[in-house]
PLY file of the C-alpha trace (Angstrom):
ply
format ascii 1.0
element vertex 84
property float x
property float y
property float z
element edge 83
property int vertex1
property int vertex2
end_header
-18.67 35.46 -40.13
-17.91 33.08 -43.24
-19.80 29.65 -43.39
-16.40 27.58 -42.03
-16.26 29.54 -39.42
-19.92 28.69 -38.38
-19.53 24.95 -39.43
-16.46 25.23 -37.20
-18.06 26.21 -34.36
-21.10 24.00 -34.49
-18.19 21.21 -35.02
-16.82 22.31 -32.19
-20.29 22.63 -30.23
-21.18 19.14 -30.95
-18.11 17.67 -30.09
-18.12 19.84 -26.42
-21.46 18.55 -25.96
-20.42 15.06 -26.27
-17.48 14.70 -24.29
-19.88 16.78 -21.74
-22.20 14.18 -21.33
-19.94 11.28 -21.49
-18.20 12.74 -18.60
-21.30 13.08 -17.27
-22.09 9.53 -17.83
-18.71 8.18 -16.39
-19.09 10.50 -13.14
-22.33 9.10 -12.97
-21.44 5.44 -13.44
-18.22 5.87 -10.69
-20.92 7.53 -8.29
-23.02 4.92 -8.14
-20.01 1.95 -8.50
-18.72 4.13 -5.21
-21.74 3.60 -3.62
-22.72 -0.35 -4.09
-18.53 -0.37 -2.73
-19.02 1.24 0.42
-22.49 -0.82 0.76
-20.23 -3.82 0.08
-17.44 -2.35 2.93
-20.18 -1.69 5.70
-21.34 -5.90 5.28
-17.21 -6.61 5.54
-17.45 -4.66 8.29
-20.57 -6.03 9.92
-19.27 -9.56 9.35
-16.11 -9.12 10.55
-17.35 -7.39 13.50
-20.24 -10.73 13.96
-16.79 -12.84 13.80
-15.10 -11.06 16.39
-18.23 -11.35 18.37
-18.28 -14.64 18.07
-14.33 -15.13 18.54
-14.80 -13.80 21.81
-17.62 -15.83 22.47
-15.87 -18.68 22.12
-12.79 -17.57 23.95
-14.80 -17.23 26.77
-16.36 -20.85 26.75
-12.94 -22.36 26.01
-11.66 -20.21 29.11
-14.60 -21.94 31.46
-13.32 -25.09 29.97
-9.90 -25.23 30.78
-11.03 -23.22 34.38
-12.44 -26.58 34.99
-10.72 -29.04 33.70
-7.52 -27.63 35.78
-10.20 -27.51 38.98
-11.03 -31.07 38.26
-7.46 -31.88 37.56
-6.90 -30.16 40.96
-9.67 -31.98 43.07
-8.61 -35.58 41.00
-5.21 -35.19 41.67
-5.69 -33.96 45.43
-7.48 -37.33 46.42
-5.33 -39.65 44.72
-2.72 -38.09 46.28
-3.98 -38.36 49.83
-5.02 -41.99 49.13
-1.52 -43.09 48.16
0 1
1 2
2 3
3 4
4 5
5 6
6 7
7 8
8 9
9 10
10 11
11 12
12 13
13 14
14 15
15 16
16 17
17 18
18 19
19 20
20 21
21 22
22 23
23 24
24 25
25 26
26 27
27 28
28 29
29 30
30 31
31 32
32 33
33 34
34 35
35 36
36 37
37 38
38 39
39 40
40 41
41 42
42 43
43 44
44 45
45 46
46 47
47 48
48 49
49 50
50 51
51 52
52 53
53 54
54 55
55 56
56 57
57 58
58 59
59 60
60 61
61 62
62 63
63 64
64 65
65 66
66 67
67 68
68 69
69 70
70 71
71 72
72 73
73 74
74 75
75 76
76 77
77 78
78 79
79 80
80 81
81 82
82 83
């Protein structure tokens, strides 16, 4: 083996071991932006899900509402009907 040779392969070594650990690095850094995002999706998700709850919620009590408005709309309208 000459001396370039060697000084070639350490070169080439070196520059292996870099890009080695700055892939390492940038797998690391996605893994961990991957997992605050799917942290961040499951709150969307509860949140919408609270929302929905509530949506129905109030469906419900604006159902009940107009239920009895229209019964006392009904019972109103009935006697003024048979007063006439």
């Amino acid at each position: 083996m000459t001396e370039q040779w060697k000084k070639d392969v350490d070169d080439a070594l070196a520059v292996m071991g870099g890009l080695q650990a700055r892939q390492g690095r940038a797998l690391r850094e996605h893994s961990e932006w991957l997992e605050e995002h799917q942290r961040a999706m499951a709150r969307i998700q509860a949140s919408i899900e609270a929302q929905q709850a509530a949506g129905r919620a109030t469906d419900a009590r604006i159902e009940k509402l107009v239920s009895a408005i229209g019964e006392f709309m009904r019972r109103n309208g009935g006697e003024k009907e048979g007063k006439s």
